[in-house]
Backbone as a ProteinNet text record, in pm:
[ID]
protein_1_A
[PRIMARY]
XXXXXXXXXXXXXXXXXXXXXXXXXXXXXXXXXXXXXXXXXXXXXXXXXXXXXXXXXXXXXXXXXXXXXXXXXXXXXXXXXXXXXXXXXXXXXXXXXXXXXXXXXXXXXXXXXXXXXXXXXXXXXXXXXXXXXXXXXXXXXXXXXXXXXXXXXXXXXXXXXXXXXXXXXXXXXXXXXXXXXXXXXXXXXXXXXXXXXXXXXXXXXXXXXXXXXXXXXXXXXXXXXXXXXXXXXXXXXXXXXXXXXXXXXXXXXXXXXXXXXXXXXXXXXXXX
[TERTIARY]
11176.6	11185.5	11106.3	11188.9	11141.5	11008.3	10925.3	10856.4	10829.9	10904.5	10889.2	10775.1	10746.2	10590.9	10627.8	10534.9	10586.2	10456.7	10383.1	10282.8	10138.9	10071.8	9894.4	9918.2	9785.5	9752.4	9647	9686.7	9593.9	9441	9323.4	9180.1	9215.1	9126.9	9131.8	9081.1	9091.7	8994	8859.5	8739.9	8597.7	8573.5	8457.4	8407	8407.9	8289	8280.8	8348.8	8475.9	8638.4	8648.2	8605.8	8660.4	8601.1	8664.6	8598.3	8726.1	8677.5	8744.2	8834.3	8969.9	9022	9065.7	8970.3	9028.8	9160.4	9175.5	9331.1	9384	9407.4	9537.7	9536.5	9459.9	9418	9458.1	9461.1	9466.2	9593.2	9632.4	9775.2	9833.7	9839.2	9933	10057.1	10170	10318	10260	10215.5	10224.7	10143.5	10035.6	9946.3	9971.8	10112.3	10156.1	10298.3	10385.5	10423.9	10324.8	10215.4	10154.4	10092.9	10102.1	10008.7	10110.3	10236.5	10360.2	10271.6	10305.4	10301.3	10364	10447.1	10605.8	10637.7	10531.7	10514.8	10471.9	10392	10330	10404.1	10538.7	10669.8	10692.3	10674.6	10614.4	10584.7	10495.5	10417.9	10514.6	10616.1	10757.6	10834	10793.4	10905.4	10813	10890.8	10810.8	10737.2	10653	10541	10514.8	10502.7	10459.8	10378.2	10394.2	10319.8	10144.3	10138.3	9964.1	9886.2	9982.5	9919.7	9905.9	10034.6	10029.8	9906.7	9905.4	9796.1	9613.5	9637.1	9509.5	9536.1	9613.5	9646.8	9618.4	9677.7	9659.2	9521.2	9427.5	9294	9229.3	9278.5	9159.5	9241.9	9343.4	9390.3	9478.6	9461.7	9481.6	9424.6	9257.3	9211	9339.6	9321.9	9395.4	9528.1	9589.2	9726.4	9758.1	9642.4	9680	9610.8	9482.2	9446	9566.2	9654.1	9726.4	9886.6	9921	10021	9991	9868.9	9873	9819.6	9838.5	9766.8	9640.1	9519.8	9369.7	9292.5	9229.7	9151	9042.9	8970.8	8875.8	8804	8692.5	8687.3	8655.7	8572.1	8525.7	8639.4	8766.5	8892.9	8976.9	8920	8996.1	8955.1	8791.4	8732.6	8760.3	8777.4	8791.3	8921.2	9000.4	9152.9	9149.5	9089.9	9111	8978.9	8885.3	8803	8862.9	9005.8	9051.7	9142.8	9239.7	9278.7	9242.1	9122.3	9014.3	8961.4	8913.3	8924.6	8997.3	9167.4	9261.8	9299.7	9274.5	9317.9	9241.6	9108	8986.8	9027.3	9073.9	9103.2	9245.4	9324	9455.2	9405.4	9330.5	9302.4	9288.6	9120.1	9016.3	9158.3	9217.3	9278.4	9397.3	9491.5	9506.4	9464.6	9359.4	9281.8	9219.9	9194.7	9187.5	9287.8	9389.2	9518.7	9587	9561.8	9571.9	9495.9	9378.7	9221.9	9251.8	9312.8	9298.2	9453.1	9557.6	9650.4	9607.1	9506.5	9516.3	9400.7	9304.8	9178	9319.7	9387.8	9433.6	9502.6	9564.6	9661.5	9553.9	9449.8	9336.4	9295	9274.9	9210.5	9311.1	9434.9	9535.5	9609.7	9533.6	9534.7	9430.7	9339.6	9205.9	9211.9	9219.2	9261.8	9431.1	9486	9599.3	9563	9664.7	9619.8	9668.3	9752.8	9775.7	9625.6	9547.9	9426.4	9326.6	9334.4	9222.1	9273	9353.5	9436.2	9385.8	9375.7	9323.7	9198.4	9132.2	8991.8	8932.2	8961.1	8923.2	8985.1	9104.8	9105.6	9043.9	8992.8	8926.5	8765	8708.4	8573.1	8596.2	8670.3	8684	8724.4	8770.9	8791.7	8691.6	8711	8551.7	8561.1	8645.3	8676.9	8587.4	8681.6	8653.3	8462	8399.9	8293.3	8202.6	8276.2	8176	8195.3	8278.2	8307.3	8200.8	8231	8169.9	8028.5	7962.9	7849.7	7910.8	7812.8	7792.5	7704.9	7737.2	7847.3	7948.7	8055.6	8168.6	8183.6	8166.8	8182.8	8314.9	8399.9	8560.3	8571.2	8628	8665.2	8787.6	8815.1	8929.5	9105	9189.4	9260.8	9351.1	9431.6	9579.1	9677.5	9805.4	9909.9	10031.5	10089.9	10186.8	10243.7	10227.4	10267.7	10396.8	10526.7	10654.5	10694.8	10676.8	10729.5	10873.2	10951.6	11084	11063.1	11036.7	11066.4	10931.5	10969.6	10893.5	10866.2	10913.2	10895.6	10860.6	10811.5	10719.8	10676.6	10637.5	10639.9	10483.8	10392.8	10244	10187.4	10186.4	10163.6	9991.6	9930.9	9774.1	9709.8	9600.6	9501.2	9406.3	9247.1	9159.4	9056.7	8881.8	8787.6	8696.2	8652.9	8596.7	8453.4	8342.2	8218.1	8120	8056.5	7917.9	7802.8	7733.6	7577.2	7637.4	7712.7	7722.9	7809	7929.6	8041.1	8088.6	8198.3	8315.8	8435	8559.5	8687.9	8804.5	8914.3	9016.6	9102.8	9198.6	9222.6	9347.8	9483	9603.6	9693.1	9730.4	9769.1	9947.2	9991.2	10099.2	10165.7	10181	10236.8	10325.6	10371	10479.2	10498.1	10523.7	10528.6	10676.7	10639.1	10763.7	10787.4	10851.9	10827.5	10664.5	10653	10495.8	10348.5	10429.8	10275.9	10274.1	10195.1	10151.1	10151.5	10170	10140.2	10123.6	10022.8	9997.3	10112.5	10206.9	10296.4	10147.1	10110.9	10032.2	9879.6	9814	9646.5	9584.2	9561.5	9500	9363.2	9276.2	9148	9157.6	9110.3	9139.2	8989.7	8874	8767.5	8731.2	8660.2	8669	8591.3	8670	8653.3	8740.4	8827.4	8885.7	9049.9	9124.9	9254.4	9333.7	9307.7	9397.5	9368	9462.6	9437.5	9447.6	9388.3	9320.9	9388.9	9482.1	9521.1	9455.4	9470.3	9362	9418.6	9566.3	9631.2	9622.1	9660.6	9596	9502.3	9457	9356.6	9243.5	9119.7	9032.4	9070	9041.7	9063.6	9207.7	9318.9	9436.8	9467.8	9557.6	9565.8	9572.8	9429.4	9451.1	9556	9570.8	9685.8	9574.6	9651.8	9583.3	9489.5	9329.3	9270.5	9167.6	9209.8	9111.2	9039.6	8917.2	8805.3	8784.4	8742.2	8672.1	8547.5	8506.1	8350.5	8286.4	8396.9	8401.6	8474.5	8426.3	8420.3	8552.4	8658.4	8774.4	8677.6	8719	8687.9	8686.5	8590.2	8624.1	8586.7	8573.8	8562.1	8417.4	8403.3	8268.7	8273.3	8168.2	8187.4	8245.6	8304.5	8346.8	8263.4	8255.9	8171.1	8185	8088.2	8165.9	8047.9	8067.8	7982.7	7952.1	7823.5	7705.2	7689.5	7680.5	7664.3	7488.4	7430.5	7275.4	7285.8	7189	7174.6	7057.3	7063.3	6981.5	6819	6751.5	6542.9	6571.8	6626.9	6615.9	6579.7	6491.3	6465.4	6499.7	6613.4	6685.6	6677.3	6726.6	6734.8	6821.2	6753	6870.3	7009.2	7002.4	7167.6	7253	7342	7436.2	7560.7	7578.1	7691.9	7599.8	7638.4	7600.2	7673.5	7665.2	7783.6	7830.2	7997.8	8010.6	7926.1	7888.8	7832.9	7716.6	7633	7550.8	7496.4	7428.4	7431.9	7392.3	7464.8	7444.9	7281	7252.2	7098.6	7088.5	6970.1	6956	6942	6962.5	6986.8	7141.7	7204.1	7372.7	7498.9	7586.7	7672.3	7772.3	7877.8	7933.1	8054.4	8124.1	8184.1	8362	8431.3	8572.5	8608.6	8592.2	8613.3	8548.7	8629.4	8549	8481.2	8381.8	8346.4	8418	8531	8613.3	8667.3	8704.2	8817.9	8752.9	8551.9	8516.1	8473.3	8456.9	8411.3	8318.6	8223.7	8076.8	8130.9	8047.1	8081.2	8061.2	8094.1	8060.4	8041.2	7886.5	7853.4	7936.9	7957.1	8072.2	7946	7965.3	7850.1	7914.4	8042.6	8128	8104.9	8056.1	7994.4	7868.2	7756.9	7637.5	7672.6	7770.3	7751.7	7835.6	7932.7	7935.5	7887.1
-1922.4	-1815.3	-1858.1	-1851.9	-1905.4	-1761.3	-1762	-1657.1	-1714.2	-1612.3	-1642.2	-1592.9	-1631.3	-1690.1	-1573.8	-1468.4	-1353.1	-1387.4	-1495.5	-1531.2	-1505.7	-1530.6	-1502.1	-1310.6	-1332.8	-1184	-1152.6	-1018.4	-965	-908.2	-918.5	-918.5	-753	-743.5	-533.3	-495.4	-399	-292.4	-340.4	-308.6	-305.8	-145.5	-184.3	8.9	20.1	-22.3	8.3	155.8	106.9	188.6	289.1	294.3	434.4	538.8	551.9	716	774.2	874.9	941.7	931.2	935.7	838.4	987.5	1038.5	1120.9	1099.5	969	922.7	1019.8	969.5	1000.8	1139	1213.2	1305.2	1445.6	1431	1480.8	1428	1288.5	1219.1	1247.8	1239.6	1221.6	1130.5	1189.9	1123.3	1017	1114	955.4	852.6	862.7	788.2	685.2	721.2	630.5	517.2	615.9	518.3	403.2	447.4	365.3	229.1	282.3	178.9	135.5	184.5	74.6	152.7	320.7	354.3	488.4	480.1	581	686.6	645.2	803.1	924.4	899	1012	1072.5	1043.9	1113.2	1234.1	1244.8	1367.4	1483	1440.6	1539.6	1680.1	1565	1674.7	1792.8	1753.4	1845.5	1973.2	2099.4	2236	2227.6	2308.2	2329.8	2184.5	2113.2	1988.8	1885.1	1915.3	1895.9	1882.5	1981.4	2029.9	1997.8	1975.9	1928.8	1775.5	1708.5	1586.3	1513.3	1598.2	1601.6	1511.4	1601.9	1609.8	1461.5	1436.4	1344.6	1218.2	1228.1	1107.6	1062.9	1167.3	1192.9	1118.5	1140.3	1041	919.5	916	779.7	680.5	715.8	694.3	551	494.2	362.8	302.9	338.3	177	202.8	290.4	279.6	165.5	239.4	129.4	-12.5	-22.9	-174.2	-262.4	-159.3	-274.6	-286.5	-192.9	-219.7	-274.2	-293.4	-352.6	-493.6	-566.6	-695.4	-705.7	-727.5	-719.8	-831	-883.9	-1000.3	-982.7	-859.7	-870.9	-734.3	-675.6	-530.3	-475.7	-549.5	-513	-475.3	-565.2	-549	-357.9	-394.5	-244.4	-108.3	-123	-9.4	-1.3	-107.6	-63.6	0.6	-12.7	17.9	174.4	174.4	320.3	438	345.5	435.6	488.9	437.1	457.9	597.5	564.4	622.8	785.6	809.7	915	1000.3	872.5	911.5	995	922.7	1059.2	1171.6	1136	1267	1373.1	1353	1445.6	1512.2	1391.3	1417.4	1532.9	1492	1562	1747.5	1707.4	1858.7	1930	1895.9	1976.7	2022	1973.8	1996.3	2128.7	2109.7	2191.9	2351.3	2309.9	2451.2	2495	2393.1	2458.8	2527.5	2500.4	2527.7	2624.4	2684.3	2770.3	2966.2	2822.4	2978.6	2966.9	2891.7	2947.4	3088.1	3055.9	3126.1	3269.7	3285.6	3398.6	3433.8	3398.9	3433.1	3515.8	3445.9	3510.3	3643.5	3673	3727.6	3874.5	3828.4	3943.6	3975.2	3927.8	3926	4024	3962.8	4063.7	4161.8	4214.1	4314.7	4444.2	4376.5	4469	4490	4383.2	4456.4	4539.5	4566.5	4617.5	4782.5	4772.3	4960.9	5009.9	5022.4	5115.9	5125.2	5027.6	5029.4	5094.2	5086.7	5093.6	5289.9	5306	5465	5524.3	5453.8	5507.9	5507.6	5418.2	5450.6	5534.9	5571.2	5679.4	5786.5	5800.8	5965	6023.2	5898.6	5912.5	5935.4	5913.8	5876.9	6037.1	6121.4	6214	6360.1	6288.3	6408.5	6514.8	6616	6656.3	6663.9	6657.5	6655.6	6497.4	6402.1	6288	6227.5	6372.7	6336.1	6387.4	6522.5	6588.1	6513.9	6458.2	6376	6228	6152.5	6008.6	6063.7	6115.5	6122.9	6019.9	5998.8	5929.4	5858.6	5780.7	5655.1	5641.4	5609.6	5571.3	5408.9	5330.4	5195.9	5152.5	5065.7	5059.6	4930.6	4853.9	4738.2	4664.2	4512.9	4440.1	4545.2	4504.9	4589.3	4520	4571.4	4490.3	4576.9	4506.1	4604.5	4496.3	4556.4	4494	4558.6	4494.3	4569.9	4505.1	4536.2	4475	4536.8	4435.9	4520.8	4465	4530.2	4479.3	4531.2	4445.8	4507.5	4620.8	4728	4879.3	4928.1	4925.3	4984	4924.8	5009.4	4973.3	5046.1	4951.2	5004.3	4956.7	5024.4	4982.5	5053.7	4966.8	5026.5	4960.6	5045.6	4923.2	5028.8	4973.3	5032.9	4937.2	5025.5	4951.3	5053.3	5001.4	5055.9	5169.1	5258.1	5324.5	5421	5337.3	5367.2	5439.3	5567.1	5623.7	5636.2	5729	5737.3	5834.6	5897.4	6007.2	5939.4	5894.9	5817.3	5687.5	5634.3	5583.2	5582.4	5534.3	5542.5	5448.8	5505.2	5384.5	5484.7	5460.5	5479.4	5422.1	5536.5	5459.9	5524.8	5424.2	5488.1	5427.3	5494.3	5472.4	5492.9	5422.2	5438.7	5402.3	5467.8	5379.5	5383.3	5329.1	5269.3	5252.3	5347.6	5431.2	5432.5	5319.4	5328.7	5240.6	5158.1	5115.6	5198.5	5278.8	5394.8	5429.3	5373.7	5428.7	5535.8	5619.7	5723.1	5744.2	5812.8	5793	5924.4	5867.7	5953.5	5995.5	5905	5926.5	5904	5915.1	5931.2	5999.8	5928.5	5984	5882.4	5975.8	5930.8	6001.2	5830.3	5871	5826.5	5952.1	5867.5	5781.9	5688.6	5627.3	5761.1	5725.1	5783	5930.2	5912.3	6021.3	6031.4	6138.7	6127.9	6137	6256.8	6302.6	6253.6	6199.1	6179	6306.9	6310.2	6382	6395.5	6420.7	6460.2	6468.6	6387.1	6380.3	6427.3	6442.4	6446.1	6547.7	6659.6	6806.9	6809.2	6920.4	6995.7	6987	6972.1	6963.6	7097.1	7205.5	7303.8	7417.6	7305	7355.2	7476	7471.3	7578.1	7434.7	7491.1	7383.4	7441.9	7326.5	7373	7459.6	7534.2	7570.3	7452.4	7578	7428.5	7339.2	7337.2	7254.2	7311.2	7251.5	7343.8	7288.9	7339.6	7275.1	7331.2	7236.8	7226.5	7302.2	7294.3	7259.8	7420.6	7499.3	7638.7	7571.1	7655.6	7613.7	7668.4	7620.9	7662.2	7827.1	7882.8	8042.8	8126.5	8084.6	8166.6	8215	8359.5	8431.1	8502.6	8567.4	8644.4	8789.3	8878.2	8967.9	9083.1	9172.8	9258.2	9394.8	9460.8	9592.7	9715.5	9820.7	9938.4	9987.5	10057.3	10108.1	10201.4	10331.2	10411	10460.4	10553.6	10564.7	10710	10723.9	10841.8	10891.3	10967.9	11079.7	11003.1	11032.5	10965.1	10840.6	10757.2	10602.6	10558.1	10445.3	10392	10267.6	10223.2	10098.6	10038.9	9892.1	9832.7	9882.8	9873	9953.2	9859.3	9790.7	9745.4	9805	9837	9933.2	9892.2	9760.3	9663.8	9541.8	9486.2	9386.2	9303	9170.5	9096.1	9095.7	9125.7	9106.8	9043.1	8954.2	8815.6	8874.4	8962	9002.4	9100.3	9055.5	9188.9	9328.8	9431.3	9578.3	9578.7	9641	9681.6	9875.4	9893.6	10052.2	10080.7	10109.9	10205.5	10206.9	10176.1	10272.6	10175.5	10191.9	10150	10106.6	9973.8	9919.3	10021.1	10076.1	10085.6	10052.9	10119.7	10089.1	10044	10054.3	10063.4	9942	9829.7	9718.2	9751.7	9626.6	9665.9	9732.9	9627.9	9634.1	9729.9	9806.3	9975.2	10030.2	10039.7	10128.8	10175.1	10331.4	10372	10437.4	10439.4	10525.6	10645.3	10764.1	10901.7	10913.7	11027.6	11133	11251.8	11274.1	11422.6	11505.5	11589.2	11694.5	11794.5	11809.1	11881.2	12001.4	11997.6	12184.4	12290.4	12274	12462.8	12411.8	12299.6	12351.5	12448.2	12372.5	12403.4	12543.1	12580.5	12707.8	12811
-1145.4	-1045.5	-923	-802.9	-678.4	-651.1	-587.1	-461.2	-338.3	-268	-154.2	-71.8	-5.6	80.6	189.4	234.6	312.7	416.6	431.7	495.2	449.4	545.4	481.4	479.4	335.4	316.5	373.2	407.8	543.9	433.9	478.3	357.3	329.5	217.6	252.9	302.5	321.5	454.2	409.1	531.4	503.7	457.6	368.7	323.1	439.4	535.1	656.8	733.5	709.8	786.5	746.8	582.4	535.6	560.9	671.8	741.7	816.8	829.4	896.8	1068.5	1072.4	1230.7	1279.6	1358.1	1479.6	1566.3	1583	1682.9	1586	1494.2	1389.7	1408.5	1342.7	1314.2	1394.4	1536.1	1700.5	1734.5	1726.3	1788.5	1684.8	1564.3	1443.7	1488.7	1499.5	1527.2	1657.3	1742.8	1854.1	1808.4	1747.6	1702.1	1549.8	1508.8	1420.1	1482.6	1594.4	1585.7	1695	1751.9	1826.2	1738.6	1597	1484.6	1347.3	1397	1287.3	1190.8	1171.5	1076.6	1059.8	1071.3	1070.4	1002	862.9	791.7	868.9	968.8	1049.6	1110.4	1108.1	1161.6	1133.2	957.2	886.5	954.5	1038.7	1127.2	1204.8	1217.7	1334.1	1245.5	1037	1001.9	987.2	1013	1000.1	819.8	873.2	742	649.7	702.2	707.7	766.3	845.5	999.7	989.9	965.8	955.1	848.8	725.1	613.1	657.1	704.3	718.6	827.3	962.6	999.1	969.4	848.6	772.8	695.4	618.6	546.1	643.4	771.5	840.7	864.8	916.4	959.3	817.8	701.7	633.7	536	576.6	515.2	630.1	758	928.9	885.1	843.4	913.6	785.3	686.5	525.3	653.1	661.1	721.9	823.4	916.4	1064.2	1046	966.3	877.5	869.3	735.6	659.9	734.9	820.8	942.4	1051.6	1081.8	1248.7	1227.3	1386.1	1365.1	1431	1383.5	1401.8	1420.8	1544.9	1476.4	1446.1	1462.8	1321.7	1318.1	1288.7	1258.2	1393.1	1464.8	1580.8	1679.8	1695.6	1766.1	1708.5	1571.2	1527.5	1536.4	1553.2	1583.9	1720.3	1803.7	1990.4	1974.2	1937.2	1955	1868	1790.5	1690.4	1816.3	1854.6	1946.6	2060.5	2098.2	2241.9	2200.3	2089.7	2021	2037.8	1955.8	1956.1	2040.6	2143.4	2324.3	2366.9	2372	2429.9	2355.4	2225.6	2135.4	2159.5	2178.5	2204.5	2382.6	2482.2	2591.9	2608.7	2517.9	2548	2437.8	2352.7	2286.1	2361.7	2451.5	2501.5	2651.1	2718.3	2823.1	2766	2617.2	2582.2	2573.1	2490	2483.3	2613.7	2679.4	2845	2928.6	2890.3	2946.9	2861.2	2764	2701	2726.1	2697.5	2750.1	2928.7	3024.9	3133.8	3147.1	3037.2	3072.5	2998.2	2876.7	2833.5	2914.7	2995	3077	3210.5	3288.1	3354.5	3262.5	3176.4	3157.5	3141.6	3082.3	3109.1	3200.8	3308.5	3461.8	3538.5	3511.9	3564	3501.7	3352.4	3321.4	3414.6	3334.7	3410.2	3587.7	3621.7	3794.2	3828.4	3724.1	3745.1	3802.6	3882.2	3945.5	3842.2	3757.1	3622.3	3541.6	3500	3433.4	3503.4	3647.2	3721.5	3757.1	3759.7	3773.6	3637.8	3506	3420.2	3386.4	3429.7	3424.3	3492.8	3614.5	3708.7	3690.4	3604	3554.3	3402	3301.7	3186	3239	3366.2	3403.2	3501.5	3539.3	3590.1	3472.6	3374	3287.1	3219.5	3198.9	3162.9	3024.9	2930.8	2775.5	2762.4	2794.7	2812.7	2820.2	2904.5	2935.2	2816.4	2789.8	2654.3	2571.9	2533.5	2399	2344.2	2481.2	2508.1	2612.5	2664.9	2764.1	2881.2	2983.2	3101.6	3107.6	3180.4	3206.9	3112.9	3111.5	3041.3	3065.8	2952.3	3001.5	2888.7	2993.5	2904.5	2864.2	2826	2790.9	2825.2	2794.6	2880.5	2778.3	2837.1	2829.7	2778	2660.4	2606.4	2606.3	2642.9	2623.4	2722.6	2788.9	2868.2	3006.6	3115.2	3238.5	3314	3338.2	3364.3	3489.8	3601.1	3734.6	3814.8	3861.1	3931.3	4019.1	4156.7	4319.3	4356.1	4382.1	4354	4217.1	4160.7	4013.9	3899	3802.3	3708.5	3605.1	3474.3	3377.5	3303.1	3208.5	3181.4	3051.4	2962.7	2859.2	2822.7	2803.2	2797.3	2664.1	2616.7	2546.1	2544.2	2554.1	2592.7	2531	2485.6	2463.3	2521.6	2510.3	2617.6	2503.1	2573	2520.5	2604.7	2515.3	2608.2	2555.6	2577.8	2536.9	2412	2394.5	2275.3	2173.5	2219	2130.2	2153.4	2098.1	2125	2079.1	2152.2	2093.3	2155.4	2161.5	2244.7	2306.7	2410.3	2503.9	2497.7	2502.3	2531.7	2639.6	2731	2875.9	2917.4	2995.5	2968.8	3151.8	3234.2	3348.6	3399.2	3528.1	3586.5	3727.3	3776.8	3908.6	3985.4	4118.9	4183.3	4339.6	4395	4571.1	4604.5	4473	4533.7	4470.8	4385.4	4357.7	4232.3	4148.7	4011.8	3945.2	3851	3846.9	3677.6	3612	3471.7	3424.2	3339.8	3187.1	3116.5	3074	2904.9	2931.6	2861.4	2883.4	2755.3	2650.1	2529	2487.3	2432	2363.4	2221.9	2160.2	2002.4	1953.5	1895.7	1901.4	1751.8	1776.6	1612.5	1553	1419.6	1301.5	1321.4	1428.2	1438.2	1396	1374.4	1333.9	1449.9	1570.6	1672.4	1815.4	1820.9	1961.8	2047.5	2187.8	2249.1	2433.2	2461.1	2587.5	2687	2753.5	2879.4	3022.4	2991.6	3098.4	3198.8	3130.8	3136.4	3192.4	3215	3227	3176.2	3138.4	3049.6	2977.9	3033.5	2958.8	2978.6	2975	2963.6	2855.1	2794.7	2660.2	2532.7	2445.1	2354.6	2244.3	2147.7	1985	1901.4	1836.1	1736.9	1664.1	1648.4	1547.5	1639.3	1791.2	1884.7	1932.8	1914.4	2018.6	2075.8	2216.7	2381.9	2368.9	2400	2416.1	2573.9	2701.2	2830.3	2845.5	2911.5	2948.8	3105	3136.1	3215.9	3336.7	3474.9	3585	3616.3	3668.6	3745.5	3575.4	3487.8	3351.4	3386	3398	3320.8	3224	3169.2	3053.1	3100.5	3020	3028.1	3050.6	3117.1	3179	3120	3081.8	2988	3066.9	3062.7	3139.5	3028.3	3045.4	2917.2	2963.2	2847.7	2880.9	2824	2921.4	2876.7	2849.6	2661.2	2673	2770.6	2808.9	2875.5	2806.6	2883.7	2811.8	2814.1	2789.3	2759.9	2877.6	2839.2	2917.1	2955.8	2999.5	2970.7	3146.6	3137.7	3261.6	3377.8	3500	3601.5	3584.4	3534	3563.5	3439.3	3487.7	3380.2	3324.1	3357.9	3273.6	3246.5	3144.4	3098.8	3046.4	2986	2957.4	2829.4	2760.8	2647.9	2564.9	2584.1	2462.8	2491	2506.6	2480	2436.4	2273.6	2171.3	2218.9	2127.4	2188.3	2174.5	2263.2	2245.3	2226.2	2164.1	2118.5	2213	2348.1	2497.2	2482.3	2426	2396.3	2385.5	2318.5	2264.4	2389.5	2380.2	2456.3	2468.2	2596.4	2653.5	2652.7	2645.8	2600.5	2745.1	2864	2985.6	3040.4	3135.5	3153.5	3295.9	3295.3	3435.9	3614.5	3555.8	3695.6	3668.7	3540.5	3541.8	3557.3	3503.4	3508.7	3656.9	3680.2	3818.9	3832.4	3879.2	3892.8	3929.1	3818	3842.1	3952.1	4030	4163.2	4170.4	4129	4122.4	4227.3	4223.5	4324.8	4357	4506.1	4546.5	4617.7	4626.5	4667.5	4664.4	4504	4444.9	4481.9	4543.1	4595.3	4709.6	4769	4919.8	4967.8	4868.6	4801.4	4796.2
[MASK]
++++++++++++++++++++++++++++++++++++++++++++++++++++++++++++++++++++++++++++++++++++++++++++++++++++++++++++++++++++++++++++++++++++++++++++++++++++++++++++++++++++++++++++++++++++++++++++++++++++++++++++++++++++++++++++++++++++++++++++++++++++++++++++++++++++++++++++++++

């Protein structure tokens, strides 16, 4: 039986090598066929890819060793170091170019007049204010804002923290001739179930079940006229306010302030 002679055998790897090859690792596919080692092709089929990855990263040096031509270890570490170089170079520019597109995509959330329309009517609300205290400080904002020409559409939710609470915030606008204008406006506070209408009124008409904390504009208490028996000695003022308990100078009055009318002694039969 003849053998045929396939040339000199290349030595084995040095321990040295066996470490770990970043080229590979970062380049994978380009970085094999750069080193006549074609398995790393691997890399391109789905759910494969990432495992293979890894695989290259620590069996990358025996690979490109026993496929490439080397003249000696020192030649192979320069060439696997350059390798490494751009892989590290082409990552870091990635993830730069990544974090600069989601850094904008936030930047021009938060300066959006839909966000900025909602923060100044959640920082004006007075529910809003009993709930969370003052200052109201909000957070970057997610959601999605889609504009054609004049018009527009803005869906966001974002954090909104105070000295008393916190919760989240989901707003909903649209944009008409150039001009914003908020649909939706709710605060849902953590640990809470219902979201909370901001749109309104603070003290619109709540649902059954809600209480306001926040007394509506122009509200006083109800005014009722007292009547004094005769000897008592009670305060000259002769109405006093519902919410304030009957006192023993005489029982509250069926007649409110404003129906009631101060008698008018009739002085005819004096003058009579």
């Amino acid at each position: 039986m003849t053998r045929i002679d396939d040339g000199p055998r290349r030595p084995p790897m040095p321990d040295e090598l066996r470490r770990w090859n970043w080229g590979a690792f970062l380049l994978n596919w380009i970085w094999g066929i750069g080193n006549n080692t074609f398995i790393a092709l691997l890399c391109l089929v789905p759910g494969v890819g990432i495992v293979m990855a890894f695989v290259l990263g620590a069996k990358g040096n025996a690979w490109a060793w026993r496929n490439g031509r080397w003249d000696d270890v020192a030649h192979f570490r320069r060439v696997q170091r350059r390798w490494a170089m751009w892989g590290f170079i082409i990552a870091f520019a990635v993830v730069g170019l990544f974090g600069a597109m989601f850094g904008g995509l936030f930047y021009a959330l938060k300066t959006s007049d839909a966000y900025r329309l909602g923060v100044e009517r959640l920082e004006q609300s007075r529910v809003a204010t009993a709930l969370l205290g003052s200052p109201i400080a909000t957070g970057f904002p997610m959601g999605s804002i889609g504009t054609s020409g004049s018009s527009g559409r803005a869906a966001l939710d974002f954090s909104a923290t105070g000295p008393k609470g916190s919760g989240r915030v989901t707003l909903q606008a649209v944009e008409t001739g150039g001009t914003w204008a908020l649909t939706g406006l709710r605060l849902r506070m953590d640990g809470g179930t219902e979201a909370i209408d901001l749109l309104p009124e603070d003290h619109a008409a709540l649902r059954p079940g809600r209480v306001s904390t926040v007394p509506p504009p122009g509200w006083t208490p109800a005014v009722v006229a007292r009547s004094q028996p005769s000897g008592a000695k009670c305060p000259a003022s002769a109405a006093t306010a519902a919410c304030t308990p009957p006192s023993p100078c005489g029982r509250p009055s069926a007649r409110s302030a404003t129906s009631a009318a101060p008698s008018v002694p009739s002085t005819m039969g004096a003058l009579a």
